[in-house]
Biopython code that builds the backbone (N, CA, C, O; Angstrom):
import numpy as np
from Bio.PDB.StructureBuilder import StructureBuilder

atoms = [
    (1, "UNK", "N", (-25.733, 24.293, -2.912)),
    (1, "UNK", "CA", (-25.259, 22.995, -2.496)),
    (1, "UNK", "C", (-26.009, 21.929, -3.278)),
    (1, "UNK", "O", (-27.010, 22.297, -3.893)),
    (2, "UNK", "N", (-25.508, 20.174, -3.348)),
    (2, "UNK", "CA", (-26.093, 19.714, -4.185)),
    (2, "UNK", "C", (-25.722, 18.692, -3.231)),
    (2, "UNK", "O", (-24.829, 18.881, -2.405)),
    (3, "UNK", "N", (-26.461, 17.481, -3.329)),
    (3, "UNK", "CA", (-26.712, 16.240, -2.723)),
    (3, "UNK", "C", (-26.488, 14.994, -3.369)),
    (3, "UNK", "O", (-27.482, 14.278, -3.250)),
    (4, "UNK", "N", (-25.701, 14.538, -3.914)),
    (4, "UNK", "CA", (-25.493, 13.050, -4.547)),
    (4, "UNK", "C", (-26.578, 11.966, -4.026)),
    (4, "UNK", "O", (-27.125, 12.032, -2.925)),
    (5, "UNK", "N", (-26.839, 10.786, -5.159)),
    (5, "UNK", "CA", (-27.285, 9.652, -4.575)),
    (5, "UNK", "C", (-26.390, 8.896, -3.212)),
    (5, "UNK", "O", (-26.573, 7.838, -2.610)),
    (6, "UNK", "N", (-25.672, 9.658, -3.114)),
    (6, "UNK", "CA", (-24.515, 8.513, -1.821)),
    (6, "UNK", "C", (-24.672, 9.378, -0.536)),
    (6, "UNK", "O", (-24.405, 8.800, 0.517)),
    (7, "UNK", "N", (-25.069, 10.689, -0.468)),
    (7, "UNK", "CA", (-25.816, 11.324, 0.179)),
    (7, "UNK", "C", (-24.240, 12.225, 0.359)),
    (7, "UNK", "O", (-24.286, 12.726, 1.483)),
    (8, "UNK", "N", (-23.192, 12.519, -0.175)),
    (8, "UNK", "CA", (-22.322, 12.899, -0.571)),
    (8, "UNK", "C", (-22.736, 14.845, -1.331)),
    (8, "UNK", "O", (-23.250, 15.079, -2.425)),
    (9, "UNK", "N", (-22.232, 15.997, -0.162)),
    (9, "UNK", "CA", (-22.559, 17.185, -0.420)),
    (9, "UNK", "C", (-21.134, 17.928, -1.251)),
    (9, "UNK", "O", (-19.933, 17.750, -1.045)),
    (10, "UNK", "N", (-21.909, 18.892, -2.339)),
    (10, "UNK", "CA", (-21.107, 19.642, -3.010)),
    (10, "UNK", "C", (-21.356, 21.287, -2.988)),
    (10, "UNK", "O", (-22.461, 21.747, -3.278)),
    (11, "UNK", "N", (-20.180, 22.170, -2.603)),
    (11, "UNK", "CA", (-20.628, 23.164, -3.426)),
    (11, "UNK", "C", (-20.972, 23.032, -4.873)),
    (11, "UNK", "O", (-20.453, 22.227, -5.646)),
    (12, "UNK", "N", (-22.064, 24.059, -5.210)),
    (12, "UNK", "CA", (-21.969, 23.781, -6.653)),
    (12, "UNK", "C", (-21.712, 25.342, -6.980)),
    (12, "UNK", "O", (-21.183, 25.192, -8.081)),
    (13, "UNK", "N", (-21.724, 26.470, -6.812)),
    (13, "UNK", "CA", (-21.440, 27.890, -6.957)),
    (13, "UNK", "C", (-21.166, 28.577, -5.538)),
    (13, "UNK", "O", (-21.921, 28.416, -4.580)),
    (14, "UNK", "N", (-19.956, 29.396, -5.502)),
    (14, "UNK", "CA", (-19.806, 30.069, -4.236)),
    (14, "UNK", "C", (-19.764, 31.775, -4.754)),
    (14, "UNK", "O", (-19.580, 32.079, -5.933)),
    (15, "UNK", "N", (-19.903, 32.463, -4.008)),
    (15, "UNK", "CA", (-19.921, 34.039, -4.107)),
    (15, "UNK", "C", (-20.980, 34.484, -4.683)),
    (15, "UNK", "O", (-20.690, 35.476, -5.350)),
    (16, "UNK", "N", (-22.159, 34.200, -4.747)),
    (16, "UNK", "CA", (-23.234, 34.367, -5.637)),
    (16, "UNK", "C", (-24.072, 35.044, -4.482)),
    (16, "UNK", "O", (-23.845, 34.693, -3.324)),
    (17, "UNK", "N", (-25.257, 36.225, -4.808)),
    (17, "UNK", "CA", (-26.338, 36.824, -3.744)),
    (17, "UNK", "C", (-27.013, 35.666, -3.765)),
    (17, "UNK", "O", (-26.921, 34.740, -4.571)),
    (18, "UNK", "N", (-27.915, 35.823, -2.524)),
    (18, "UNK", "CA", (-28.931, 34.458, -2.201)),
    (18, "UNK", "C", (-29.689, 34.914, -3.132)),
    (18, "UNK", "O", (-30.631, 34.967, -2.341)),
    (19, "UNK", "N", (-30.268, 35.395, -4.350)),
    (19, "UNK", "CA", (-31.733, 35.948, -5.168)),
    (19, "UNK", "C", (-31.048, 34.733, -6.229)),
    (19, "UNK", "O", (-31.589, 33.694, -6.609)),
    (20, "UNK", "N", (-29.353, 35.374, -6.628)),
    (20, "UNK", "CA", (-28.859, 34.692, -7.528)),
    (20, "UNK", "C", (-28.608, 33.039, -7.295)),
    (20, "UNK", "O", (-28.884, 32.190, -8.142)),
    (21, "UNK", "N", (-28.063, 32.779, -6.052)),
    (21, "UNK", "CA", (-28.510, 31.295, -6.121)),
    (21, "UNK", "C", (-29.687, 30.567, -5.828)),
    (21, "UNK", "O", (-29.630, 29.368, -6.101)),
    (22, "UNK", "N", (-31.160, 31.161, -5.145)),
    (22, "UNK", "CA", (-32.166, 30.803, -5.117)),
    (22, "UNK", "C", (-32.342, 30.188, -6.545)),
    (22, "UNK", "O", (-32.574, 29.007, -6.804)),
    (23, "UNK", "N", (-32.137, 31.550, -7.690)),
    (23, "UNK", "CA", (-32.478, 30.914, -9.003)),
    (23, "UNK", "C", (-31.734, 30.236, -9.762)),
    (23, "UNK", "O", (-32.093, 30.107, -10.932)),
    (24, "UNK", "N", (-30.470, 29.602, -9.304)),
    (24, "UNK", "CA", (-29.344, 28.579, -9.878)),
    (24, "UNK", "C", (-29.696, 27.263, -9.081)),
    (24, "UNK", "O", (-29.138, 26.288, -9.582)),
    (25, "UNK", "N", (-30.490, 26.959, -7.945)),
    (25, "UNK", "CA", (-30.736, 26.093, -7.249)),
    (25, "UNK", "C", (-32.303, 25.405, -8.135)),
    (25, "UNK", "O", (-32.530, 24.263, -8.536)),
    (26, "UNK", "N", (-33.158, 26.672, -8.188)),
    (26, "UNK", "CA", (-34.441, 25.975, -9.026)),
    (26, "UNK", "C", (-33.703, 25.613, -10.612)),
    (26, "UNK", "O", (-33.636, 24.397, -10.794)),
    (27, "UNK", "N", (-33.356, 26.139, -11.335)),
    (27, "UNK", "CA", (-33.067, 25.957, -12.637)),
    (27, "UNK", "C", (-32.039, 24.482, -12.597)),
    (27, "UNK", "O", (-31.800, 23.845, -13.623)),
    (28, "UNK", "N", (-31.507, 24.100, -11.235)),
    (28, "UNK", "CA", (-30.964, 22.782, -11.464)),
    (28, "UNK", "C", (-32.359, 21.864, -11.208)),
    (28, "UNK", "O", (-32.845, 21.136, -12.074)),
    (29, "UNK", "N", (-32.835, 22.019, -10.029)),
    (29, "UNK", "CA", (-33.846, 21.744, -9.939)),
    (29, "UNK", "C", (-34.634, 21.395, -11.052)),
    (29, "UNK", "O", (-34.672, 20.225, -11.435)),
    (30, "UNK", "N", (-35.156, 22.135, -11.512)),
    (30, "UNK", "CA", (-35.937, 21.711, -12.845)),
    (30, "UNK", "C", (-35.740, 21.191, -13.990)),
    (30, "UNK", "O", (-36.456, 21.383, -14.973)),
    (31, "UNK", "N", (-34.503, 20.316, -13.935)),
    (31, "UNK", "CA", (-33.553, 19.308, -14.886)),
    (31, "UNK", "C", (-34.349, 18.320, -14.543)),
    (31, "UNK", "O", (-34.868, 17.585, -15.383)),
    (32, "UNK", "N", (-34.574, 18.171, -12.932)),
    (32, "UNK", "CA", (-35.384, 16.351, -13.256)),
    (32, "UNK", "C", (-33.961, 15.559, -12.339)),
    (32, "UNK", "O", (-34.060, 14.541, -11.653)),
    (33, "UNK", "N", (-33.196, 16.045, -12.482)),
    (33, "UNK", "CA", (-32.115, 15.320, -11.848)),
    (33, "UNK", "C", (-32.224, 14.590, -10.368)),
    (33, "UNK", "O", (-32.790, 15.358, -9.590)),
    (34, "UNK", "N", (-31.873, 13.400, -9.773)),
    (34, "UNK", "CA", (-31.916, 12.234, -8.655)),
    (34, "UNK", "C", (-31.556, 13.287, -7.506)),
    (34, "UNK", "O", (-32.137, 13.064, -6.444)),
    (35, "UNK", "N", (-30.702, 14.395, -7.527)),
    (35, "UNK", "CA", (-29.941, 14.765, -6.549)),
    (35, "UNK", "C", (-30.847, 16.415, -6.478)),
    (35, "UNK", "O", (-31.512, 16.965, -7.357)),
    (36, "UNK", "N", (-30.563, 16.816, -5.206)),
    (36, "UNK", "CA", (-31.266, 17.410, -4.211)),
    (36, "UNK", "C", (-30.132, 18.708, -4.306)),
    (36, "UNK", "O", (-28.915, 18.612, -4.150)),
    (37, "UNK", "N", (-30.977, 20.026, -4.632)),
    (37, "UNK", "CA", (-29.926, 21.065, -4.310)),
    (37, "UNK", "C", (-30.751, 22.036, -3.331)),
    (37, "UNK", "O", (-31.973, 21.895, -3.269)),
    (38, "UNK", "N", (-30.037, 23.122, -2.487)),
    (38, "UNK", "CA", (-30.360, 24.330, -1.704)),
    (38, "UNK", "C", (-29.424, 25.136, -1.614)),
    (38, "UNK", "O", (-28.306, 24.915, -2.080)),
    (39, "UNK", "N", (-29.716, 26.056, -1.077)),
    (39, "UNK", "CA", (-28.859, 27.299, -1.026)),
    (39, "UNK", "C", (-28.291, 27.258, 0.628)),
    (39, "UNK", "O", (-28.617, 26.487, 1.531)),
    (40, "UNK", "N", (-27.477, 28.213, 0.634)),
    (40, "UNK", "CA", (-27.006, 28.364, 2.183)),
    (40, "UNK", "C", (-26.016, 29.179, 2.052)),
    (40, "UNK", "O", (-25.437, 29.322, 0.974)),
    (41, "UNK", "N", (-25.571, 30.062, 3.548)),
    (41, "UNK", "CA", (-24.678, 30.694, 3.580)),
    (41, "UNK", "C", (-23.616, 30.596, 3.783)),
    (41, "UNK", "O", (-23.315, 30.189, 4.905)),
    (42, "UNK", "N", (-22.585, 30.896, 2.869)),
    (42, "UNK", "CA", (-21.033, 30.747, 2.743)),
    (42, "UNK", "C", (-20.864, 30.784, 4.199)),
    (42, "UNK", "O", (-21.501, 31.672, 4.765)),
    (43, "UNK", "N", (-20.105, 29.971, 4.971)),
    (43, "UNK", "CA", (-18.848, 30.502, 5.960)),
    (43, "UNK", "C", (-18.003, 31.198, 5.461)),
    (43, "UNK", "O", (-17.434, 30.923, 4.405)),
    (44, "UNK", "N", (-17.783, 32.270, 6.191)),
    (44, "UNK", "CA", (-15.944, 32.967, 6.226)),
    (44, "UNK", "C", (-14.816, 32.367, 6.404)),
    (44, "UNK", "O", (-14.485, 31.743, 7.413)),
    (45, "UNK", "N", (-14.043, 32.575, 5.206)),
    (45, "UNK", "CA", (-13.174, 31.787, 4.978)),
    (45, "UNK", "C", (-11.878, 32.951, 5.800)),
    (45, "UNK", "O", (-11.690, 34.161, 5.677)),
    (46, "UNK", "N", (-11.047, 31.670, 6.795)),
    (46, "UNK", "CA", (-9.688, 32.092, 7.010)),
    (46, "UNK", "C", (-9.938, 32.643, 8.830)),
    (46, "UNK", "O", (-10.983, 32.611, 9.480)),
    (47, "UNK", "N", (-8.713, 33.064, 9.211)),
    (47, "UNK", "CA", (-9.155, 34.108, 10.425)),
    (47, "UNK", "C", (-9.425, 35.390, 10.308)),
    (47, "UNK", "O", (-9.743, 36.047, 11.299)),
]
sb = StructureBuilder()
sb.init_structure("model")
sb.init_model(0)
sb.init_chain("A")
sb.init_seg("    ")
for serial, (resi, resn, name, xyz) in enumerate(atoms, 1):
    if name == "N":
        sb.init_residue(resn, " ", resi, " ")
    sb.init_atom(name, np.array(xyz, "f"), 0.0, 1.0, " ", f" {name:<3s}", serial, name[0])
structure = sb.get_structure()
């Protein structure tokens, strides 16, 4: 997930293991960039 300056949330990758987005969350992270990312778990999509 990623956090805009407007405080405005995005997925930024879905279907990924938490190891694999732990390390897609730091590597944005470590751009330097204004906006705020974390990981979290998908909801199930549908009934």
């Amino acid at each position: 997930m990623r956090m805009d300056d407007n405080g405005n949330q995005f997925v930024v990758r879905a279907d990924l293991t938490r190891i694999a987005a732990e390390a897609l969350a730091r590597q944005f992270e470590a751009r330097g960039h204004k906006q705020s990312y974390w990981v979290r778990q998908q909801q199930p999509s549908g009934p």
